[in-house]
N, CA, C and O atoms as a MOPAC input file, in Angstrom:
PM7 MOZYME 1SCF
protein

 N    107.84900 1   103.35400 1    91.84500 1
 C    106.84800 1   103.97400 1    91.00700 1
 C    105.97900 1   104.92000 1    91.81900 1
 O    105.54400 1   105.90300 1    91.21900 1
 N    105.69900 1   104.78000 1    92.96500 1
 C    105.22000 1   105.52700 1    93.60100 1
 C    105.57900 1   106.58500 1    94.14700 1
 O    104.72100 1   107.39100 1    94.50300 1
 N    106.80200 1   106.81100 1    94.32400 1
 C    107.23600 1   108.16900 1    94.39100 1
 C    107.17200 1   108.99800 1    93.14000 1
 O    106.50700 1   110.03200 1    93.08000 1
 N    108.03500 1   108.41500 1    91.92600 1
 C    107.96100 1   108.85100 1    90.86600 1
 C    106.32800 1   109.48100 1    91.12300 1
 O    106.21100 1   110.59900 1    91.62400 1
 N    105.18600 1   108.72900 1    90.76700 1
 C    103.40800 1   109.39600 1    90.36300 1
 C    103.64400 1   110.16100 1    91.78100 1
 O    103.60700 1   111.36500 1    91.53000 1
 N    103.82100 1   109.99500 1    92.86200 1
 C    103.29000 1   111.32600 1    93.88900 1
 C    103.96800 1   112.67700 1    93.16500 1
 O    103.28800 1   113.64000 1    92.81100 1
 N    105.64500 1   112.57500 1    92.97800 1
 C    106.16000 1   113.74600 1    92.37500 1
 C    105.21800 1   114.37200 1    91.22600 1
 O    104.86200 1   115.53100 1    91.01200 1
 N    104.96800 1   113.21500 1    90.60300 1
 C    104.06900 1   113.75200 1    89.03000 1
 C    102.95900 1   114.58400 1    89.38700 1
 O    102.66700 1   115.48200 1    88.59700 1
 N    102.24900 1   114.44000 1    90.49400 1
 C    101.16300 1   115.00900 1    91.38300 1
 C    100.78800 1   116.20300 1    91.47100 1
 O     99.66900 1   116.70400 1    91.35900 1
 N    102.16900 1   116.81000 1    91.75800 1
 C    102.56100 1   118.07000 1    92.76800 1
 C    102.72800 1   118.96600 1    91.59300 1
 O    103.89900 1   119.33300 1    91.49100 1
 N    102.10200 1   119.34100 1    90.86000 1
 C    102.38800 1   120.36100 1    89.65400 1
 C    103.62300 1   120.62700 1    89.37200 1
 O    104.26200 1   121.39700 1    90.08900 1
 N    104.17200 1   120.03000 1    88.27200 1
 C    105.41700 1   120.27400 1    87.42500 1
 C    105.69800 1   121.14500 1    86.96700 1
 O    105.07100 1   121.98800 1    87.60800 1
 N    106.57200 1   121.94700 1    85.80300 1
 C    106.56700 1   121.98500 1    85.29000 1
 C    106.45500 1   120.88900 1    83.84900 1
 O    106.81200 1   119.73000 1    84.06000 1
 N    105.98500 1   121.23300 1    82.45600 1
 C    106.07300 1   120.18900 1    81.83800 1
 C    107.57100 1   119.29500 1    81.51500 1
 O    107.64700 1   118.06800 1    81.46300 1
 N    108.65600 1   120.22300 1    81.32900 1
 C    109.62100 1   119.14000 1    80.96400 1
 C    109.65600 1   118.13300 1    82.07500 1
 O    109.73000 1   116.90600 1    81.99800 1
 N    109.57000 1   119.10300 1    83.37800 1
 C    109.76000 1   118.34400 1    84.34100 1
 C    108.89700 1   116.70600 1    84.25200 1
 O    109.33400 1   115.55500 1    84.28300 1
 N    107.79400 1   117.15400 1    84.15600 1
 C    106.49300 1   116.11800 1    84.19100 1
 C    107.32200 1   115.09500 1    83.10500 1
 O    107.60600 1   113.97200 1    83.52100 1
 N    107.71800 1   115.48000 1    81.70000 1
 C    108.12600 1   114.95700 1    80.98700 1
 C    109.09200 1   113.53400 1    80.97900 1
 O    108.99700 1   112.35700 1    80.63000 1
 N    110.42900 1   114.78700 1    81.82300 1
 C    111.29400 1   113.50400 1    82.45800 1
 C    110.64500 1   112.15800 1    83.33200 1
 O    111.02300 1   111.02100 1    83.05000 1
 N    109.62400 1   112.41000 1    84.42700 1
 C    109.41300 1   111.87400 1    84.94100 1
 C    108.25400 1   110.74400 1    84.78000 1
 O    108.02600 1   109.85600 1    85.60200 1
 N    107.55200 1   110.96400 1    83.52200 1
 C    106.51100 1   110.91700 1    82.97100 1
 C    107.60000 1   109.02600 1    82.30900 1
 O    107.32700 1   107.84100 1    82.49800 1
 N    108.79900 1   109.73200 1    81.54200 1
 C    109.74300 1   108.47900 1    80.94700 1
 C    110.10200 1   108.11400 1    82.06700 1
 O    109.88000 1   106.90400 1    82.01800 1
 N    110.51000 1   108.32900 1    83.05500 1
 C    111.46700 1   107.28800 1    84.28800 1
 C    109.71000 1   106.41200 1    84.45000 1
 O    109.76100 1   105.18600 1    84.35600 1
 N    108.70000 1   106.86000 1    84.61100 1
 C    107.54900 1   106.04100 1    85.01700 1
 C    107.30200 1   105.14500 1    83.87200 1
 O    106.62700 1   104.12200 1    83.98900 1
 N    107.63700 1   105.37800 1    83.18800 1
 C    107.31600 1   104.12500 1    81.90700 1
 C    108.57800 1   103.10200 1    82.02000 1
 O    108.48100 1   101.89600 1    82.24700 1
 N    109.41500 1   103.60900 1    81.87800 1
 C    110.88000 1   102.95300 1    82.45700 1
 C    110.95900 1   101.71900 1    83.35700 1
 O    111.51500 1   100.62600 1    83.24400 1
 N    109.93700 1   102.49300 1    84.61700 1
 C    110.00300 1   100.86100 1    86.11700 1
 C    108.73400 1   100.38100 1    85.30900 1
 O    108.76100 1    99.19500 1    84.97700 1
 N    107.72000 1   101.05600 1    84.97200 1
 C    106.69000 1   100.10000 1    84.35800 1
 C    106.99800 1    98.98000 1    83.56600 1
 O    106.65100 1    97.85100 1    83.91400 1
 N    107.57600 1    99.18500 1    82.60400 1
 C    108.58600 1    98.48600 1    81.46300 1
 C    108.77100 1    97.42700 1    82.53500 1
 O    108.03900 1    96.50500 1    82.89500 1
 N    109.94600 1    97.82500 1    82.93000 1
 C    110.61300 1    96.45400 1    84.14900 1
 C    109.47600 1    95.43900 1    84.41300 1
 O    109.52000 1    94.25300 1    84.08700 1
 N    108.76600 1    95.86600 1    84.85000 1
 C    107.57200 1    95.15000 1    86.48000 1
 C    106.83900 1    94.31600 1    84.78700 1
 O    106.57100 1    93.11500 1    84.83400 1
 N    106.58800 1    95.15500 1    83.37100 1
 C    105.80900 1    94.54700 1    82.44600 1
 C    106.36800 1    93.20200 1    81.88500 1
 O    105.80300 1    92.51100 1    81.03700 1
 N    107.56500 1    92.93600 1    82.48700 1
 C    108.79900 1    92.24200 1    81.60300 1
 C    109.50400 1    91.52900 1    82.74800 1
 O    110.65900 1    91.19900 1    82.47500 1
 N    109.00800 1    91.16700 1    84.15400 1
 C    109.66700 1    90.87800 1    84.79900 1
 C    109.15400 1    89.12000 1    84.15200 1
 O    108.22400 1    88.60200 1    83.53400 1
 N    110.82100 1    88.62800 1    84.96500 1
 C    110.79800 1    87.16200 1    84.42300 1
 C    110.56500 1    86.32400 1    85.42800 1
 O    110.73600 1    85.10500 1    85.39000 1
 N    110.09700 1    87.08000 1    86.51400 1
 C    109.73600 1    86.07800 1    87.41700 1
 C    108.29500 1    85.92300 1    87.61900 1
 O    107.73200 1    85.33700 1    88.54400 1
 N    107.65400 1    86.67900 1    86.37800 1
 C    106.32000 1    86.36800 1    86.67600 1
 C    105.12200 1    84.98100 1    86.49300 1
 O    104.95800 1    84.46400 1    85.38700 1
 N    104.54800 1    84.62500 1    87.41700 1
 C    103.83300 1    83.66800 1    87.34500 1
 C    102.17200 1    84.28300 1    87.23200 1
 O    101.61200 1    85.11200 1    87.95000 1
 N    101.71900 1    83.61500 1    86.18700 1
 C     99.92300 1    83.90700 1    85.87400 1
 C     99.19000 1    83.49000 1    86.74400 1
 O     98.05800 1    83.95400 1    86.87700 1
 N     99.84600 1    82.17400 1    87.81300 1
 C     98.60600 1    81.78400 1    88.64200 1
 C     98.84400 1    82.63800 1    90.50200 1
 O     98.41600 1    82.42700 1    91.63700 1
 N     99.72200 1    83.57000 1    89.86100 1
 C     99.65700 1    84.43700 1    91.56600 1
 C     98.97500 1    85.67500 1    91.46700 1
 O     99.22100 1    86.38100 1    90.48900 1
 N     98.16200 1    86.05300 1    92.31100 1
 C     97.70100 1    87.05100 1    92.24400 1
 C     98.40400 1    88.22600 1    92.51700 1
 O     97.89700 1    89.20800 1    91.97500 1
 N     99.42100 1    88.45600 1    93.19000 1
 C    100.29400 1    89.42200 1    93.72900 1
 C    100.81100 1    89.72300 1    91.88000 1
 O    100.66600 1    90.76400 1    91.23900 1
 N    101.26800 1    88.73700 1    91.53600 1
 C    101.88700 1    88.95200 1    90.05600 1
 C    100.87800 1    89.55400 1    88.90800 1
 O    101.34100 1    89.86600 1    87.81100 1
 N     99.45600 1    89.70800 1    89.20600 1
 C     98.79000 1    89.83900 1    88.56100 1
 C     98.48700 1    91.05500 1    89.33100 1
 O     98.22700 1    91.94100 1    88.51700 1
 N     98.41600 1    91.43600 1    90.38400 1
 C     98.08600 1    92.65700 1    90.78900 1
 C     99.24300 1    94.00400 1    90.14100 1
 O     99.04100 1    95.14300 1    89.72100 1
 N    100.43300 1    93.19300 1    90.32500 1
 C    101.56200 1    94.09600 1    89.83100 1
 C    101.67300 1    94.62100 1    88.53300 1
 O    101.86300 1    95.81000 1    88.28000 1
 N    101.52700 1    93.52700 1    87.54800 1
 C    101.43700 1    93.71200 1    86.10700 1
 C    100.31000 1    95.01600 1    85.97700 1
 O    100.73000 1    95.96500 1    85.31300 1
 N     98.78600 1    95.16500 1    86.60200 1
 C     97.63400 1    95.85100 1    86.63500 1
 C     98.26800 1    97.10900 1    86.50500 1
 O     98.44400 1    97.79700 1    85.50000 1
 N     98.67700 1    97.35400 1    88.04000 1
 C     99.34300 1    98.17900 1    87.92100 1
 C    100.48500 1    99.15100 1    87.39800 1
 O    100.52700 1   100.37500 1    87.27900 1
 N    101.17300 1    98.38300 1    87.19700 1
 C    102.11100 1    98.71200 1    86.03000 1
 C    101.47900 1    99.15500 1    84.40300 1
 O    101.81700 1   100.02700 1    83.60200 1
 N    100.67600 1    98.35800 1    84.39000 1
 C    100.13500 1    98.57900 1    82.92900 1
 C     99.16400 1   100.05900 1    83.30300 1
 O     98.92000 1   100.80400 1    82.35300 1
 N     98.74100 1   100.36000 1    84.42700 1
 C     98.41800 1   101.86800 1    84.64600 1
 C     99.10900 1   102.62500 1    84.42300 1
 O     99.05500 1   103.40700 1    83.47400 1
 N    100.15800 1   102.53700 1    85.50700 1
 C    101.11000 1   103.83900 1    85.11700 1
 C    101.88200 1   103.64200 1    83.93800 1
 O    102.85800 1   104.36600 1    83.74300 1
 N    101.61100 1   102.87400 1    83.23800 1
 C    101.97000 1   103.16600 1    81.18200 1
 C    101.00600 1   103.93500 1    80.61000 1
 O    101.18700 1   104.83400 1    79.78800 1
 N     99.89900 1   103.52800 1    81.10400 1
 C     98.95500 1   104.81900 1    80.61000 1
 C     98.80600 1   105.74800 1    80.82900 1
 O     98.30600 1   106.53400 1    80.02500 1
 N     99.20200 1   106.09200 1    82.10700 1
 C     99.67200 1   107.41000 1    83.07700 1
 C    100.62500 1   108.37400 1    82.07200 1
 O    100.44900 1   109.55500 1    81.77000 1
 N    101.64000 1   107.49600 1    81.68700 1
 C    102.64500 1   108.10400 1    81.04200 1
 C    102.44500 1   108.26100 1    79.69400 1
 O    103.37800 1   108.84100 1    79.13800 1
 N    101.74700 1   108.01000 1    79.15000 1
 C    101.64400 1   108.28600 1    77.96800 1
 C    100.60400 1   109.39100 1    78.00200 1
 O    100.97100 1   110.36300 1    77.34100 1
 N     99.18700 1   109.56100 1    78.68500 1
 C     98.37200 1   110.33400 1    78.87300 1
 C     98.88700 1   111.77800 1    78.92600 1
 O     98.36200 1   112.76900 1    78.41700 1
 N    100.49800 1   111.66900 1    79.94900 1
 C    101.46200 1   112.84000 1    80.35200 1
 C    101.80300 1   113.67200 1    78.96900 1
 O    101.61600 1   114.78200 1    78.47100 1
 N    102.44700 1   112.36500 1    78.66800 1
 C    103.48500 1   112.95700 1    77.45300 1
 C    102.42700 1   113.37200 1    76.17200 1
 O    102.99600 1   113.98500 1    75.26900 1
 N    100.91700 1   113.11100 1    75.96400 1
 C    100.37000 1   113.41700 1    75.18100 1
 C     99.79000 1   115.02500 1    75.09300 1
 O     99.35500 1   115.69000 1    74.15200 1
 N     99.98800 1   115.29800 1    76.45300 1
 C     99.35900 1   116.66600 1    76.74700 1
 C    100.82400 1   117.58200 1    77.41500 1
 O    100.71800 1   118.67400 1    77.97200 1
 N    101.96500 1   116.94500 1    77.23100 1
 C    103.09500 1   118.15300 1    77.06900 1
 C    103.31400 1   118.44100 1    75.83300 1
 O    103.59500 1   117.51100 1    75.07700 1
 N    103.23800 1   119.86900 1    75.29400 1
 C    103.37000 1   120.46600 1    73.90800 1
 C    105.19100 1   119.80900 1    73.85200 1
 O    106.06900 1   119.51800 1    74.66500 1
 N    104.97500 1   119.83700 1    72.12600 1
 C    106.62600 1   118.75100 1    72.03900 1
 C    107.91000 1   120.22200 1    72.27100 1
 O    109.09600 1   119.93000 1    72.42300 1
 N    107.47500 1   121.66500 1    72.26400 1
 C    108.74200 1   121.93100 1    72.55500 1
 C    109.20400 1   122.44600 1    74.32800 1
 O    110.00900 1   123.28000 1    74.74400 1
 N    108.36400 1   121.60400 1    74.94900 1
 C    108.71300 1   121.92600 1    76.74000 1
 C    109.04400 1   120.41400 1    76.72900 1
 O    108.78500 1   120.00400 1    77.86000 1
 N    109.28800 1   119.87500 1    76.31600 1
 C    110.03800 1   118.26100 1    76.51800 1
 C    111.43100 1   118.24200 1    76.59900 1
 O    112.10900 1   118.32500 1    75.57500 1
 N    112.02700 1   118.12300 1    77.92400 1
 C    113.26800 1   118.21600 1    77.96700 1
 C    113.45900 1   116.80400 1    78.72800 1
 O    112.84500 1   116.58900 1    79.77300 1
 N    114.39600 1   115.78100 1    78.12400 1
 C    114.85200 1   114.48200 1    79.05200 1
 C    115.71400 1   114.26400 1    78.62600 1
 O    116.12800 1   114.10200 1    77.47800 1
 N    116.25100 1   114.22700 1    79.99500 1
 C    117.98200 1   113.78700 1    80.39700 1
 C    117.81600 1   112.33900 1    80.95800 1
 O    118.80200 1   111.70800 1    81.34000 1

């Protein structure tokens, strides 16, 4: 995920941002849904935090790319 948001960083273009904007919701998804998570670890709770950021990250993205520069492959 962290490469993914540094790339997002570096001024995109929007489809670009776009694609990458979904691959970041994508590992978020994962890490939101992982089954090995336990409530009483903090590492697991730090991760989820995070993750649940960069969902907002990505949606924040995709709210401010106009819908016809949206290109994802």
């Amino acid at each position: 995920m962290k490469e993914i948001t540094d790339r997002l960083g570096r001024g995109r273009i929007n489809g670009e941002k776009a694609r990458l904007a979904k691959k970041l919701g994508q590992e978020a998804d994962s890490l939101l849904t992982c089954a090995g998570y336990k409530s009483d670890s903090q590492d697991c709770k730090n991760c989820r935090a995070i993750a649940s950021r960069r969902k907002n990250m990505m949606w924040s993205i995709l709210k401010n790319v106009e819908p016809g520069q949206i290109i994802i492959r």
